[in-house]
LUMMARZA-822287 format. One line per 5 residues: number of its first residue (from 1); their letters; for each residue x, y, z of C-alpha. Coordinates in Angstrom, 3 decimals. Layout:
REM residues N
NUM = A = X:Y:Z; ...
This chain:
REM residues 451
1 = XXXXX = 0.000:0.000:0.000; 1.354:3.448:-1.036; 2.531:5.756:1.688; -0.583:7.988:2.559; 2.269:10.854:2.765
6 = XXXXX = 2.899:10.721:-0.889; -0.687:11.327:-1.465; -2.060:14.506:-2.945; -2.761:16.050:0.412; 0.739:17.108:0.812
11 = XXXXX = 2.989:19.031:-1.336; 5.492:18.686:-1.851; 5.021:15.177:-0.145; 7.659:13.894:2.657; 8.585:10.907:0.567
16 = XXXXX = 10.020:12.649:-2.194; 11.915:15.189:-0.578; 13.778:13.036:1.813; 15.264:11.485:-1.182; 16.619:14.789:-2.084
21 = XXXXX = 19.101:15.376:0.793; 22.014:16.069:-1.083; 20.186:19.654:-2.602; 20.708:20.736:1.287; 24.171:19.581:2.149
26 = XXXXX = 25.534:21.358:-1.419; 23.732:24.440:-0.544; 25.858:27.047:1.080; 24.633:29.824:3.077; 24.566:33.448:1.431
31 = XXXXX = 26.437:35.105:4.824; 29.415:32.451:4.377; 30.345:34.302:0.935; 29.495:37.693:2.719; 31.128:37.214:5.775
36 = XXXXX = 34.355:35.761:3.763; 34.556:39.090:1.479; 34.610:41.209:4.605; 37.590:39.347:5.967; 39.237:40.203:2.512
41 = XXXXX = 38.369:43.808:2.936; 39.520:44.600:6.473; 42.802:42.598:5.637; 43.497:44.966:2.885; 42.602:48.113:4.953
46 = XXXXX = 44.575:46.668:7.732; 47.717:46.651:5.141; 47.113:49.910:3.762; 46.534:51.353:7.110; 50.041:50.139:8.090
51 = XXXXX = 51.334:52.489:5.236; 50.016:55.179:6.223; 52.116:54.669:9.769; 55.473:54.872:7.475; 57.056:58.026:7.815
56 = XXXXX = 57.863:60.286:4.708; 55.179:58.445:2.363; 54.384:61.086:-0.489; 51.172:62.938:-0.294; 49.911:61.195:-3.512
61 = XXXXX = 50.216:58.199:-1.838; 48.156:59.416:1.649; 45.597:61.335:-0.698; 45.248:57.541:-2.721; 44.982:55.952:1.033
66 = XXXXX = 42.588:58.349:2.308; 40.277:57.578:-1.136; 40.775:54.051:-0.533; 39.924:54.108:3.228; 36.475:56.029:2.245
71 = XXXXX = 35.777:53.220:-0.411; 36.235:50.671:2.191; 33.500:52.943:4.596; 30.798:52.673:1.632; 31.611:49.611:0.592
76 = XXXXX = 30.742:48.232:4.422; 28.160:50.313:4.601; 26.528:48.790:1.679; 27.121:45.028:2.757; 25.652:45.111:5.759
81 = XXXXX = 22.754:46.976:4.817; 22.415:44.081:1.951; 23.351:41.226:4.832; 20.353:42.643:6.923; 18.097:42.262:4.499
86 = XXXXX = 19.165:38.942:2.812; 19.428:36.901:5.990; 17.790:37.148:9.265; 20.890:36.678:11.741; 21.177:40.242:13.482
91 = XXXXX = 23.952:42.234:13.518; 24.298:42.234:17.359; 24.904:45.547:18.616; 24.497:47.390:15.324; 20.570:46.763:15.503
96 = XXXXX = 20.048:48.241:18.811; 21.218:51.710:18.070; 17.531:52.488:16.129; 15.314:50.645:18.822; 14.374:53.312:21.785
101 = XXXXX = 12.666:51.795:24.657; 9.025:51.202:24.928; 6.513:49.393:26.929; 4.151:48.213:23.835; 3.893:44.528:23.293
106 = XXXXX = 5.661:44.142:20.415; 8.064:41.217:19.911; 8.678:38.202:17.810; 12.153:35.972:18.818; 14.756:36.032:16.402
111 = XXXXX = 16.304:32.734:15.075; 19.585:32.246:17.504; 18.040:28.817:18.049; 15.473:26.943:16.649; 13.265:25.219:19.922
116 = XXXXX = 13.138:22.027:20.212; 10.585:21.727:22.210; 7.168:22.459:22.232; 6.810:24.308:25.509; 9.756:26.685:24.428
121 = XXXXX = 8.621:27.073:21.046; 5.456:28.111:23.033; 6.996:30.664:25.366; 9.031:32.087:22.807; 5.979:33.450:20.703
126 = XXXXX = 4.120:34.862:23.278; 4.047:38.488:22.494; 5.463:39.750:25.369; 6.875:42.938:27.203; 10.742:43.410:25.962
131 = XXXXX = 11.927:43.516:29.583; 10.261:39.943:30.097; 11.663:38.423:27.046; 15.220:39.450:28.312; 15.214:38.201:31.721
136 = XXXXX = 13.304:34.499:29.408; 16.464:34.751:27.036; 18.760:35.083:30.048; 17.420:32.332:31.992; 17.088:29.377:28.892
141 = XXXXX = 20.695:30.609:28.062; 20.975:28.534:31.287; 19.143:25.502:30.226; 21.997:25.457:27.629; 25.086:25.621:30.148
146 = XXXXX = 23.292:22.835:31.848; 23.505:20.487:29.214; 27.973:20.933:29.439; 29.135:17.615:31.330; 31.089:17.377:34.237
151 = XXXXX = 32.075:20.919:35.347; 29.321:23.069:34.720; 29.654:27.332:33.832; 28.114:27.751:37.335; 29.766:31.721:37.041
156 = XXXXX = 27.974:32.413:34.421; 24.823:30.683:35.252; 24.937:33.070:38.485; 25.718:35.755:36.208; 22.454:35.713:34.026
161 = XXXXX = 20.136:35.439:37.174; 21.778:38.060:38.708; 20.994:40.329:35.536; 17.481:38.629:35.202; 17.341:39.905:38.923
166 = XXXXX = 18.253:43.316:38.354; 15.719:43.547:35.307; 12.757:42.530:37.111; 13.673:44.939:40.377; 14.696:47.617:37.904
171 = XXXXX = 11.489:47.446:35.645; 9.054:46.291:37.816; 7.061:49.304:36.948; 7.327:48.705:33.041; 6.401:45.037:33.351
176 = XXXXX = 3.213:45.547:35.915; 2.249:48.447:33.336; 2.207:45.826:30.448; -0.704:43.842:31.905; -4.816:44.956:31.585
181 = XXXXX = -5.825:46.821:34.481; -8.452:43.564:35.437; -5.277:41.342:35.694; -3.072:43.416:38.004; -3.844:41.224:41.122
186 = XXXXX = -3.198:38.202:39.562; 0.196:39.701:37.820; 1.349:41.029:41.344; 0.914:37.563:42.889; 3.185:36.144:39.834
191 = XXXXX = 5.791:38.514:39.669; 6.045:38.545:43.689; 6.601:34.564:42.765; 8.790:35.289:40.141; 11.314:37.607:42.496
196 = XXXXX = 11.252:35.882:45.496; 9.011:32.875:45.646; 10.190:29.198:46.123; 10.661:28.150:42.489; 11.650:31.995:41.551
201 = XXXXX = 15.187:33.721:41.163; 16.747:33.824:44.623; 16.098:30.349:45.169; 17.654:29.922:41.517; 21.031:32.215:42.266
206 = XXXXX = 21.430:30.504:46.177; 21.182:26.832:44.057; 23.750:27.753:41.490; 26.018:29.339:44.627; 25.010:26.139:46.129
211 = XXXXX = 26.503:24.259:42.548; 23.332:22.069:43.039; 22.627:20.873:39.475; 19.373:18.859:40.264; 17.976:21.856:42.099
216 = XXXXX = 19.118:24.506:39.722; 17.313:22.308:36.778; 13.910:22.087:39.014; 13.601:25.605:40.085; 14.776:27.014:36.111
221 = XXXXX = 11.674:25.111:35.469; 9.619:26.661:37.753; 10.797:29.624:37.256; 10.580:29.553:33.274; 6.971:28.836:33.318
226 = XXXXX = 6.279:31.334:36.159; 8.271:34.076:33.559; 5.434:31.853:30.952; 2.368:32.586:33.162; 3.166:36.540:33.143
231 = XXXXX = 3.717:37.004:29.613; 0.612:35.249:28.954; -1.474:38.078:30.974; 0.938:40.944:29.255; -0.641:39.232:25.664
236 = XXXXX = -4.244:39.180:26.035; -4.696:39.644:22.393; -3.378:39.745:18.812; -0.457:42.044:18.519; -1.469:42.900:14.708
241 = XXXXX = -4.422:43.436:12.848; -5.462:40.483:10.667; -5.812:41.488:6.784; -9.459:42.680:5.817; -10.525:40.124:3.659
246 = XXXXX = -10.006:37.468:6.773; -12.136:38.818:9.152; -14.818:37.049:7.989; -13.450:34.139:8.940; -12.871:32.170:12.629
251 = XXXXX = -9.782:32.588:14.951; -8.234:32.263:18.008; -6.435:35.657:19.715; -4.827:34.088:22.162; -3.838:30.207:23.686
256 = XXXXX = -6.312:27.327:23.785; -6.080:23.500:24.818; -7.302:20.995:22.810; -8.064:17.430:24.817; -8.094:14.418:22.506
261 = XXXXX = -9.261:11.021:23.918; -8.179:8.577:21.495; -9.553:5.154:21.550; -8.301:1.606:20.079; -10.640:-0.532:18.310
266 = XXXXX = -8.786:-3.573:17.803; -8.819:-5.174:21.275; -5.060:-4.254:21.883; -4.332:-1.300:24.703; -2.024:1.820:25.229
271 = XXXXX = 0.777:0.810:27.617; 0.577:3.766:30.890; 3.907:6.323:30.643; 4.204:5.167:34.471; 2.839:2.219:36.547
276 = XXXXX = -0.849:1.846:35.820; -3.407:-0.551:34.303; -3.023:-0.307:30.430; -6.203:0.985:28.362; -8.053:0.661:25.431
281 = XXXXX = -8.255:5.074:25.844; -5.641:7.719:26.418; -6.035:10.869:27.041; -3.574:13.904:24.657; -3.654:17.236:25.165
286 = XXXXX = -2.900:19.866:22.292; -1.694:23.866:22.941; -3.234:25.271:19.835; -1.873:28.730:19.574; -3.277:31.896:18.114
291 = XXXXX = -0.731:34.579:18.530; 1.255:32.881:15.419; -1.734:31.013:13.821; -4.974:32.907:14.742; -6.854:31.957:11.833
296 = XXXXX = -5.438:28.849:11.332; -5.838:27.680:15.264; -9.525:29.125:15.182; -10.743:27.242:12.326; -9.834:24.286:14.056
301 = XXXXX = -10.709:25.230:17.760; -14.275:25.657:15.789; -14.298:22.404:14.401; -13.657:21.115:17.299; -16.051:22.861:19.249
306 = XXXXX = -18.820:21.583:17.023; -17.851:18.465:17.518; -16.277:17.752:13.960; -13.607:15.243:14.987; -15.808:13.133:17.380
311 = XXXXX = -15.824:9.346:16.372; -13.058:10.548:13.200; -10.777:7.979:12.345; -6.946:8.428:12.178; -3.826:7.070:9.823
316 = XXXXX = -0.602:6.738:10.439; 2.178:7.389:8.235; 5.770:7.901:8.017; 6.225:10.542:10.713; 2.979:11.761:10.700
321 = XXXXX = -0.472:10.674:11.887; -3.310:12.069:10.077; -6.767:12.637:10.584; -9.572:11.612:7.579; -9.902:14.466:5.392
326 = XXXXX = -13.074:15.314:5.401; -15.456:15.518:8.452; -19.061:15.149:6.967; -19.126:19.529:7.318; -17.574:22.207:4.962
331 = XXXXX = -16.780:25.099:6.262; -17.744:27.802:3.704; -14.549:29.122:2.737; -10.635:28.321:2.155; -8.352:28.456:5.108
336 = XXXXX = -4.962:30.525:3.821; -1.312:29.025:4.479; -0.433:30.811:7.717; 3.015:30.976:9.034; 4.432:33.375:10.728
341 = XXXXX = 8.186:34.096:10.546; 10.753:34.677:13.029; 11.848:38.411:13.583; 8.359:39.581:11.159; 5.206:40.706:13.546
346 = XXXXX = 2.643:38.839:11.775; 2.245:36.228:9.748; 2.524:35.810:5.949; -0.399:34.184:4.103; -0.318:31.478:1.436
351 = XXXXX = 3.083:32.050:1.342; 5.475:29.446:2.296; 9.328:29.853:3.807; 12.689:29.299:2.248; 14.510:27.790:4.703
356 = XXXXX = 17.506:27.305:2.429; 17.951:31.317:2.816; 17.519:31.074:6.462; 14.019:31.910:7.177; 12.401:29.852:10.163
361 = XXXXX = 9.093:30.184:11.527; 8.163:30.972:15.162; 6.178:27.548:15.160; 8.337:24.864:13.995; 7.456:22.051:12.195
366 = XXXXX = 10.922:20.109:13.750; 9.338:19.226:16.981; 8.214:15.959:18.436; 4.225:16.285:18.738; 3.843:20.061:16.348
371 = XXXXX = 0.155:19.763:15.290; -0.490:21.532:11.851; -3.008:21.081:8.701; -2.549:19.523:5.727; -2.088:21.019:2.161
376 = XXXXX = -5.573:21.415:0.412; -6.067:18.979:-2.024; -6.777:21.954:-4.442; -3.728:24.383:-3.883; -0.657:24.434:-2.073
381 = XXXXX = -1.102:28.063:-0.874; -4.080:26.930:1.323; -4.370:24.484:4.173; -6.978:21.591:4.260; -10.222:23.066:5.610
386 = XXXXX = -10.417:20.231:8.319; -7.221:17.711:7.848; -4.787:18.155:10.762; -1.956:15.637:11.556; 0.443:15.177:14.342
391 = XXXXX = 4.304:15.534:13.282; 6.550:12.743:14.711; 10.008:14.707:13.973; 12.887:12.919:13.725; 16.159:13.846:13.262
396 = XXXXX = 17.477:11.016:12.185; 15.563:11.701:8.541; 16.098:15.203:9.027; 17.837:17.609:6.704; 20.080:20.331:7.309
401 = XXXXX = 20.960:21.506:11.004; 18.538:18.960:11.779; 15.232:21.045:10.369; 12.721:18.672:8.878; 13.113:18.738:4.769
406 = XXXXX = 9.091:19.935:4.945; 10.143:22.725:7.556; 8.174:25.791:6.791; 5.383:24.138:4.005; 2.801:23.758:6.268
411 = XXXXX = 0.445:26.309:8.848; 1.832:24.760:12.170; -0.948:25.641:15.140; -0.098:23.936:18.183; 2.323:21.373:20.127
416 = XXXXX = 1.441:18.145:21.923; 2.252:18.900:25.622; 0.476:15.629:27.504; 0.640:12.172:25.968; 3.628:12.343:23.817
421 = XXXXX = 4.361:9.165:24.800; 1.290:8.062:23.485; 1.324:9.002:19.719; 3.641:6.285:18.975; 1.349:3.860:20.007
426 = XXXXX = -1.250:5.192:17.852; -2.195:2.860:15.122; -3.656:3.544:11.671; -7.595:2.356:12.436; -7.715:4.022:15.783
431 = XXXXX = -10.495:6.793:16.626; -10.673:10.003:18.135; -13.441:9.174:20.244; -13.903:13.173:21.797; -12.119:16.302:21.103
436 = XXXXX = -12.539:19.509:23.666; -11.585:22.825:23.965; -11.055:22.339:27.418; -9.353:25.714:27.443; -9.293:29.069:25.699
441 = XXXXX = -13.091:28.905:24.827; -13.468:32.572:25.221; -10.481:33.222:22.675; -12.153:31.946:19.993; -14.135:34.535:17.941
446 = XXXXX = -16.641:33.868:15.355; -17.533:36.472:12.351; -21.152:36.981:13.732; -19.501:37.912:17.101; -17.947:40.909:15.400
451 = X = -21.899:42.233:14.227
């Protein structure tokens, strides 16, 4: 039986580009050629700044030096204006001299590192207050140093919560200010937690004094969703205004969860993550989110809502397990590709991303459990109205710097945060017995709610 991933519902299918891995180890990044002709360049002004240090050199030659010097000035001036634009790695230090401070929430993470997981793909696209992303950035820079057997970087660990520290004492003010009036209380409570409560940064700094590994990794949990919790109240909303001729149309302004019980029908059980009695139900939760996807992620938080994927059955394929593709119910309309890039403030629509020229998306596709729709059957630049599928990522069949070969193709929504360990065991045949939005159901609007 054919592969249901080389079917017509995805394009271009998995099959056929995993047999074309050699396209991404010859391809060679655009800032290796520019960063290589600006090593050229400074080596010659380096030489011909050494002869302007010799003594006696005739003015013809200093007047030739002094043209050549301003050459070199435009010249740089023009390649990094051109390396800006053509890749999206920032020029630290250069890009902060136009960005004055502000208290708007306004953000979208850059592309240092792509997550590989779904919770810190999640934090990362919460559009939050600047001061909160910094003290985020500074405390997963220590999930990182973590990872660095035997002697860990516990200097520099103590170093980042110490500026987290002084961020959140310095800018309390700014990052209260960020959050809706009706959600102060609950914002002081979290931030009091944040600064000084038993999973928050003191207890973090006196465990890395302490060179307590175990604890440091506990309470940098804690304290990361904590950090999670308050950026969540500073976003109640979309940060951008959706395009006119989609506001007709479902979506989701905020974060939802979607609770699948999925049922086996031939007899056999799932086996329990931890000691239990093995069932023939298990229980997955989804974090659909709208602040990358809002059309996307309310089109399905609809669906399910109505109770469109109730009794569905599912198929599994390589790395992927798909729903049916149609649900008995049309929806009315075409849902657009939606992905929304890393460093951009909204997302682009039926427009897919080159990762070969370094664009990622804030939702990636390369993580164990990502939840996104498939291709309509009718045109690549729109997703299925109703056919999602969970991604099994692997980087073992993965392409370059381990980014799935489909990486940017389809409108990813969501992550699977409970029951991971459960899709595995999925088999094609098995049912989605009930789907809920067990949270969020006030985030979704509906075009008549608009009226």
């Amino acid at each position: 039986m054919a592969s249901p991933l080389s079917s017509s519902i995805f394009s271009p299918n998995f099959t056929h580009l995993f047999q074309n891995k050699a396209f991404f180890r010859n391809h060679l990044p655009l800032r290796s050629s520019i960063y290589a002709t600006l090593t050229r360049i400074a080596s010659k002004k380096n030489a011909s700044m050494e002869l302007t240090k010799r003594p006696t050199a005739p003015s013809i030659l200093s007047t030739h030096l002094e043209s050549t010097v301003k050459q070199f000035q435009s010249l740089m001036a023009v390649i990094i204006i051109f390396t800006e634009i053509a890749s999206p790695i920032p020029l630290y230090g250069l890009q902060d001299l136009s960005i004055s401070p502000a208290e708007a929430v306004l953000y979208s993470p850059e592309t240092k590192t792509l997550p590989r997981t779904g919770e810190l793909a999640l934090r990362r696209a919460i559009p939050a207050n600047t001061n909160m992303k910094t003290i985020q950035d500074s405390l997963e820079d220590i999930s990182y140093l973590l990872r660095i057997p035997q002697r860990k970087p516990f200097g520099t660990m103590e170093g980042n919560v110490k500026k987290a520290l002084k961020i959140a004492t310095d800018e309390k003010a700014s990052i209260l200010a960020s959050i809706p009036a009706e959600l102060k209380e609950e914002g002081s409570v979290l931030y009091t937690s944040l600064v000084d409560g038993k999973g928050g940064l003191q207890k973090l700094l006196q465990y890395i004094k302490d060179k307590d590994s175990d604890k440091v990794s506990v309470c940098l949990a804690s304290t990361l969703d904590t950090i999670a919790q308050l950026e969540l109240l500073q976003a109640p909303g979309l940060s951008f205004l959706l395009p006119q001729q989609y506001l007709k149309y479902p979506r989701f302004t905020g974060r939802g969860i979607v609770e699948f019980t999925v049922e086996k029908v031939d007899g056999s059980a799932f086996s329990p993550e931890f000691a239990g009695e093995a069932k023939s139900t298990a229980k997955i939760q989804v974090v659909i989110d709208g602040f990358s996807a809002p059309l996307t992620a309310g089109n399905f938080a609809k669906l399910v809502v109505d109770g469109a994927y109730d009794g569905m059955k599912l198929t599994c394929a390589n790395q992927a397990i798909l729903s049916d593709s149609e649900v008995g119910k049309t929806t009315g309309y075409s849902v657009p590709l939606e992905i929304k890039p890393a460093g951009q403030f909204e997302p682009l629509y039926r427009t897919t991303l080159s990762i070969q020229d370094g664009e990622l998306p804030v939702l990636p596709l390369s993580v164990y459990g990502a939840v996104a729709m498939a291709h309509s059957d009718v045109s690549d630049e729109n997703s299925s109205p109703s056919q999602f599928f969970f991604y099994l990522y692997d980087k073992r069949n993965s392409g370059l710097g381990g980014l799935s070969f489909d990486e940017g193709q389809f409108s990813v929504f969501g992550y699977t945060t409970v029951g991971r360990d459960i899709l595995p065991q999925i088999k094609t045949g098995d049912i989605i017995r009930s789907a809920k939005l067990v949270e969020g159901q006030d985030r979704l609007v509906l075009p008549s709610q608009d009226n």
